[in-house]
FIDRENLO-372804 format. One record per residue (C-alpha): x, y, z. Coordinates in steps of 0.001 Angstrom, whole numbers, plus 500000, padded with zeros to 6 digits. Last residue first. Layout:
N
        x        y        z
        X        Y        Z
...
END
This chain:
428
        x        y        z
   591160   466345   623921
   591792   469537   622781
   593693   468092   619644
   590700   465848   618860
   588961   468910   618482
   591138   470404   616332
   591594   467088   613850
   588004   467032   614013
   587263   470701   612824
   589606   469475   610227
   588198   466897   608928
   584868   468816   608873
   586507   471778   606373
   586714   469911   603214
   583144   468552   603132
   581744   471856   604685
   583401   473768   601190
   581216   471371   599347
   578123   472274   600733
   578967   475696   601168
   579668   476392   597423
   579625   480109   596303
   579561   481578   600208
   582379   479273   602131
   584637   478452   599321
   585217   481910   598138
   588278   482109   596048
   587053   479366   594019
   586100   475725   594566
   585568   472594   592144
   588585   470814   594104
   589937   472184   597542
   593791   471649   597001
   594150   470514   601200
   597432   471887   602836
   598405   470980   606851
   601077   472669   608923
   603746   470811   610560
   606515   472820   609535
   605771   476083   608283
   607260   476416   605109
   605985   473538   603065
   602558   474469   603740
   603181   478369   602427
   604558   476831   599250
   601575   474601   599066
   598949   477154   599422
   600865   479947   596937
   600739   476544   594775
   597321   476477   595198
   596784   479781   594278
   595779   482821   596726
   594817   485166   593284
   593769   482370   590413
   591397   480670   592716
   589628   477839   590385
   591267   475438   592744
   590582   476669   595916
   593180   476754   598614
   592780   475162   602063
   595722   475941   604763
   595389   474175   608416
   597992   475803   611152
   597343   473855   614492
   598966   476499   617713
   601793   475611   620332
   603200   472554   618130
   602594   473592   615325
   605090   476632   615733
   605263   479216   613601
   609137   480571   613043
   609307   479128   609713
   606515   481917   608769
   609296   484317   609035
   611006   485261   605651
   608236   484759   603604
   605969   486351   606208
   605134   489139   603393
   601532   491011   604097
   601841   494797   602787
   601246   495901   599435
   598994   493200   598459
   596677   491681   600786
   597277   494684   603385
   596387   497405   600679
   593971   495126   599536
   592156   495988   602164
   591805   499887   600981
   591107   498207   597603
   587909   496953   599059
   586406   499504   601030
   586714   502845   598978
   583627   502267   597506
   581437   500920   600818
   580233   497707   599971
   577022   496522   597961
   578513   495498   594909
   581119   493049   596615
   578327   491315   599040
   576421   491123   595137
   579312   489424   593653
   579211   486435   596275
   575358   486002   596082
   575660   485593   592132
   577998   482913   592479
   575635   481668   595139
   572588   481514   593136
   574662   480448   590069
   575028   477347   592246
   579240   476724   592273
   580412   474496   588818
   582061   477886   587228
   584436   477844   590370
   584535   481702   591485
   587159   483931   591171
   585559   485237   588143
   583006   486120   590101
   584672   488488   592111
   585051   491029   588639
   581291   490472   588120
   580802   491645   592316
   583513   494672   591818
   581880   495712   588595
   578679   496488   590204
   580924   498975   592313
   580381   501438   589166
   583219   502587   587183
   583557   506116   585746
   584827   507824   589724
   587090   505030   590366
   587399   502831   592954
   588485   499738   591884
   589450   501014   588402
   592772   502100   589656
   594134   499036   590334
   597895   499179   589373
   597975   501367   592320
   597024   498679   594696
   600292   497043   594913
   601573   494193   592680
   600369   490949   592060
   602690   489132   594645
   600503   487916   597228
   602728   486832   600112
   602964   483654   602440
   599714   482493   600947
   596119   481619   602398
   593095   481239   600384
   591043   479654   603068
   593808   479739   606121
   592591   477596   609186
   594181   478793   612318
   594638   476716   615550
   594950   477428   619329
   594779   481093   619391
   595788   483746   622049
   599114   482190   622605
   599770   481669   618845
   599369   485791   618617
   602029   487132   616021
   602804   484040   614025
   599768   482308   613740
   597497   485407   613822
   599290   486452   610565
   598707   482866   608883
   595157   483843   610202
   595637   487042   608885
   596660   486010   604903
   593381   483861   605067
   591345   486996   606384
   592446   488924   603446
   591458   486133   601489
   589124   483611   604086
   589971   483710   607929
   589476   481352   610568
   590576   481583   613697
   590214   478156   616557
   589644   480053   620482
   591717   479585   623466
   589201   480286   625834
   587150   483204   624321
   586585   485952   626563
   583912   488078   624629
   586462   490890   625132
   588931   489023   625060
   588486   487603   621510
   587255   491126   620259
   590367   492325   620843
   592610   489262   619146
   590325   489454   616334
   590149   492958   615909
   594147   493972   616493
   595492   491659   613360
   593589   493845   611430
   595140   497340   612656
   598310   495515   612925
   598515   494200   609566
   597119   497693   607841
   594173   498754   605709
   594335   501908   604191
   591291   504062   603537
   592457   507547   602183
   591101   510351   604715
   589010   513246   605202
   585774   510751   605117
   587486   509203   607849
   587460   512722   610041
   587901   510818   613092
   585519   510718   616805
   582489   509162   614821
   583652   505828   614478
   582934   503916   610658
   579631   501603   610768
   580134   497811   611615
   576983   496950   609834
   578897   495421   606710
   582476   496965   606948
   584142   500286   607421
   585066   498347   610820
   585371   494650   610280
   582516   492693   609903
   582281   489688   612702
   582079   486065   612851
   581197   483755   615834
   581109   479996   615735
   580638   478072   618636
   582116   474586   617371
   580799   471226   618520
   577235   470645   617388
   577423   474149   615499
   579476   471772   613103
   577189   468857   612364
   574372   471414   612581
   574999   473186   609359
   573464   476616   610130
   575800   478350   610997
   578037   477621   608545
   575481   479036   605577
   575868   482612   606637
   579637   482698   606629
   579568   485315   603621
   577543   487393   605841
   580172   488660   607813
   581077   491282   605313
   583036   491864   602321
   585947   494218   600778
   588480   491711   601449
   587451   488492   602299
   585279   487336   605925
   586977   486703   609275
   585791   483818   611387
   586263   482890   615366
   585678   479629   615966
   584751   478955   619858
   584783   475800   621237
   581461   474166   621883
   578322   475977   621425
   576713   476836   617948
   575439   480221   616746
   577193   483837   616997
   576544   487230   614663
   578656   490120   615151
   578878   493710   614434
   581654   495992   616071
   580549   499733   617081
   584311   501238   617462
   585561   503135   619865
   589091   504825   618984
   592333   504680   620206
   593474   502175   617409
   590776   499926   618149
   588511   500411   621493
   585798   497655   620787
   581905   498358   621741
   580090   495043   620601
   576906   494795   618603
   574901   492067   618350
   573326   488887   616017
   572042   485765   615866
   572405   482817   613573
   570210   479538   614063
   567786   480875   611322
   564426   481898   612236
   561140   480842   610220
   558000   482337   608939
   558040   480631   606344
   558041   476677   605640
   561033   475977   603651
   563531   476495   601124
   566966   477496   601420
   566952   473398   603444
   568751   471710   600656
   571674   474527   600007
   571301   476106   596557
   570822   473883   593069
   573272   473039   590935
   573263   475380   587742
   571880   473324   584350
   574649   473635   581548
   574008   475663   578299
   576545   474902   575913
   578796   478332   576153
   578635   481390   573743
   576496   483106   576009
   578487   483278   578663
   580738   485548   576741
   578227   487984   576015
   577652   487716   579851
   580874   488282   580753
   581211   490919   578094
   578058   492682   579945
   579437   492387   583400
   582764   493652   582100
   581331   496907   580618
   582167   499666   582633
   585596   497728   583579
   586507   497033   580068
   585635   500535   579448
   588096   501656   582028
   590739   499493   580518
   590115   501500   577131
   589996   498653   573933
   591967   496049   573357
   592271   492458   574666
   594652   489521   574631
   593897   485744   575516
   597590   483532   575807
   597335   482419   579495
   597693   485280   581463
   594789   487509   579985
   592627   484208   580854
   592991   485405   584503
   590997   488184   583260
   588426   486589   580807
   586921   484711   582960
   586306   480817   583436
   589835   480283   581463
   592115   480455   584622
   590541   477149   585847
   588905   474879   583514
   586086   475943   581851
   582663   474173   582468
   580412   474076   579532
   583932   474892   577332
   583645   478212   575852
   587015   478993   577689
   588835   475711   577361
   587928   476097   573135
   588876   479578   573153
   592441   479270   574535
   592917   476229   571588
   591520   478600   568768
   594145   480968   569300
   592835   484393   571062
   591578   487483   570800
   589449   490018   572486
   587603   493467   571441
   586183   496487   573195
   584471   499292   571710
   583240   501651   574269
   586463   504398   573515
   585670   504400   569837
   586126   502175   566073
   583671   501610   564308
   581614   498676   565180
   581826   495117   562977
   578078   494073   562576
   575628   492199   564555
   573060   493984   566462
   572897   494357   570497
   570691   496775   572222
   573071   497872   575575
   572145   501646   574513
   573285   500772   570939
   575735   498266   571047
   577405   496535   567827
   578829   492831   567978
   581324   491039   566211
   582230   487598   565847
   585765   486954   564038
   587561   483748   562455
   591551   483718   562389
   592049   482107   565837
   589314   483241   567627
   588964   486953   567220
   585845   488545   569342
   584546   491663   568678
   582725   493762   571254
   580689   497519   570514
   580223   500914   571012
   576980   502167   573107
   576861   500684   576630
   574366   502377   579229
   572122   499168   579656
   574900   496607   578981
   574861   494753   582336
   571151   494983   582537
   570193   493720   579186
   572990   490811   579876
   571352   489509   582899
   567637   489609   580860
   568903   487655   578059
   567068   488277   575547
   568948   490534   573665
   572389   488763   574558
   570706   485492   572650
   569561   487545   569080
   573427   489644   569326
   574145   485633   569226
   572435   484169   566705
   572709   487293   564188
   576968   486887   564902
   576250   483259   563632
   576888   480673   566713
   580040   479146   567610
   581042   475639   567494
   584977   474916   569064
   585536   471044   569334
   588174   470030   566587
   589462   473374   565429
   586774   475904   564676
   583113   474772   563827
   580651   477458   562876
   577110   477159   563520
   573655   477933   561498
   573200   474837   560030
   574724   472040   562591
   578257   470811   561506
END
C-alpha cells in the first residue's frame, strides 16, 4: 500500500481526508462549484469514512456538524470500487443513477442539488487520473474561418400563433430533419454538419423549438402568465410544419431524448410525411414518474448550473471532457422553466406501448440507437421498443451516453453512417 493511501477490499485506494480537501482546493472546477457552500460531505465506504468540512467552498478535513449543507453518501466497498474506477461502468459514473444500485445519501435534496457540481467534483477527485480524448480533429485551425452550417429564421403558425423558428441547414441530398433533447437547442448537432461524408448525401437541417435556443417565445400570449407544458401534438406539429413549409420531399427525422420519443411519435402519427426515423434514446414510454417528483428543476434555491452537472451524468465517462462539458453548458444556459416543461411530454405524457405495433416499416424505416451509459432511454427501453415494431432496427451504441451527437461525435458518426446508407439505399 503506498504511504499516505488507504486500501479497501481488493482494488479500492483512497487518499487521506488532508490529501483530498488539499486536491478539491486546487482544483479550479471544484472552487467554482463549491463557492457559496458552507457545511460539509462525508463519504462511508464500507465501514471506513472520508470527511470533508466547507467553509465558503474552502475545503478542510474533519467530520462537519451536523446542518442543512452537510451532505453525506454511503456505500459497500464493491459500489465504490466501480464508481472510483478510472472509467466507471455505467450507472456508477454519477452518483444519481448509482442511488439505484446500492449507494445511499443524506442530507436536504435541495442541497444535494446546490451542491452537486461540487460533490461531483469531490468525487472526481478520488479517481486515477485518466487523460480526456481529445475534441473533433479539425476544432483547431487556421482562423478566420466559416463552418459549413448556416443559419435563418422561419415564420411558423403553431397552435394559432406565429412563431419566429430558428434553423441552421448544410449538406444537399435528402433532407434530415433533426430535433435536439429536452431542454436544449439546435446546437447540439453542430458537429454533423460538418462531417462531409454525410453532408455529401444528406441535407441536414435542425431547428430549436419555440421557448428554445434563438427561437424566442410569440408575442401575441401572456407565456410568462403561464406554466410551460410541453405536449405530443404541439411537438409533433413543428417538424411536420416546418417540413412543408421548406417543402421537404419525403424527408429522414431524427430526434435525440425528447426528440427520440417524437420520432417514434412521427412514425406513427405522420409516416406519410416522413420516410424514415432514427430514434437516439428512443423508448416506447419513460417510466420515471411525472415531473412533480422533480421539483429541483426549476426551483427558486437551485441554480440552472445544476441542470448541465446533473446532464453529465448521462454522459459516457470516456466522451472528451470538452464535450461533456459542452453538453452541460447547452443545459445551464436555457430558459428555467424550459426543461422540465419538456419533460412533461418525456415523462407524463408519451406511451405508444399499446400502439407502436401499428408502425409500418414498410411505408416509413424506423432505426433506434440507445447509449450505453444512458440510464434514462436504456437500452433495454431500446430493445423493447425494437421488438415491438416489426421491422425496425436497434444498435446498443457502446462508450455513449444520453447525448451521442454533442459528447462524442466521432463515435456517434460511426454508428449513424450505416444507417444513412441503409436509407439511401432505400430511395434507390
Amino acid at each position: 500500500m503506498r504511504s499516505q493511501e488507504r486500501t479497501l477490499g481488493t482494488s479500492l485506494q483512497l487518499p487521506t481526508a488532508r490529501e483530498w480537501a488539499q486536491r478539491c482546493n486546487a482544483d479550479g472546477e471544484f472552487r467554482l462549484a463549491a463557492r457559496h457552500w458552507s457545511g460539509g460531505l462525508h463519504i462511508k465506504f464500507g465501514e471506513r469514512r472520508l470527511a470533508l468540512i466547507l467553509t465558503q467552498g474552502s475545503a478542510s478535513e474533519g467530520m462537519p456538524d451536523d446542518g442543512p449543507d452537510v451532505l453525506g453518501f454511503s456505500g459497500a466497498t464493491g459500489v465504490w470500487e466501480k464508481m472510483l474506477h478510472k472509467t466507471p461502468p455505467p450507472g456508477y459514473n454519477d452518483v444519481i443513477p448509482a442511488l439505484e444500485l446500492g449507494l445511499s445519501r443524506t442530507g436536504d435534496p435541495l442541497g444535494h442539488a446546490r451542491f452537486h457540481g461540487a460533490v461531483m467534483r469531490a468525487i472526481e477527485l478520488l479517481r486515477p487520473a485518466v487523460p480526456s480524448r481529445p475534441p473533433r480533429r479539425d476544432e483547431d485551425g487556421i482562423t478566420p474561418r466559416f463552418d459549413a452550417v448556416t443559419g435563418r429564421y422561419i415564420h411558423l403558425e403553431l397552435d394559432g400563433h406565429d412563431h419566429r423558428i430558428y434553423f441552421e441547414r448544410a449538406g444537399e441530398g435528402i433532407p434530415l430533419l433533426m430535433q435536439h433533447t429536452a431542454g436544449g437547442h439546435a446546437s447540439q448537432f453542430r458537429h454533423l454538419f460538418e462531417n462531409e461524408d454525410i453532408t455529401e448525401h444528406f441535407d441536414l437541417i435542425t431547428y430549436d423549438l419555440p421557448f428554445h435556443g434563438k427561437s424566442l417565445p410569440p408575442v401575441s400570449r401572456s407565456w410568462w402568465a403561464e406554466e410551460y407544458r410541453l405536449t405530443g401534438e404541439f411537438l409533433r406539429s413543428v417538424p411536420v410544419t416546418l417540413a412543408n413549409a421548406l417543402r421537404l420531399k419525403r424527408p429522414v427525422f431524427m430526434g435525440c431524448s425528447v426528440g427520440g420519443l417524437l420520432a417514434l411519435d412521427l412514425a406513427l402519427h405522420h409516416p406519410d410525411v416522413f420516410r424514415a426515423v432514427i430514434s437516439l434514446e428512443g423508448a416506447l414510454t419513460i417510466d420515471e414518474g411525472g415531473i412533480d417528483e422533480y421539483p429541483e428543476l426549476w426551483h427558486p434555491l437551485v441554480g440552472n448550473e445544476f441542470k448541465g452537472r446533473y446532464m453529465e451524468g448521462l454522459v459516457s465517462p470516456t466522451a472528451p471532457v470538452a464535450y461533456r462539458k459542452e453538453t452541460g453548458f447547452v443545459y445551464s444556459s436555457g430558459w428555467p422553466a424550459g426543461f422540465v416543461g419538456d419533460l412533461y411530454y418525456y415523462q407524463n405524457e408519451f406511451d405508444i406501448r399499446d400502439t407502436a405495433r401499428q408502425i409500418s416499416t414498410d411505408q416509413i424505416g424506423v432505426h433506434i440507437l440507445s447509449g450505453e451509459y444512458d440510464y434514462s432511454g436504456t437500452p433495454a427501453l431500446g430493445r423493447a421498443a425494437h421488438e415491438a415494431i416489426e421491422g425496425s432496427t436497434h444498435t446498443v451504441m457502446t462508450g455513449i451516453g444520453h447525448f451521442p451527437m454533442s459528447e462524442d461525435p466521432e463515435r456517434f458518426a460511426e454508428y449513424l453512417k450505416p444507417i444513412l446508407e441503409q436509407i439511401r439505399a432505400r430511395r434507390d
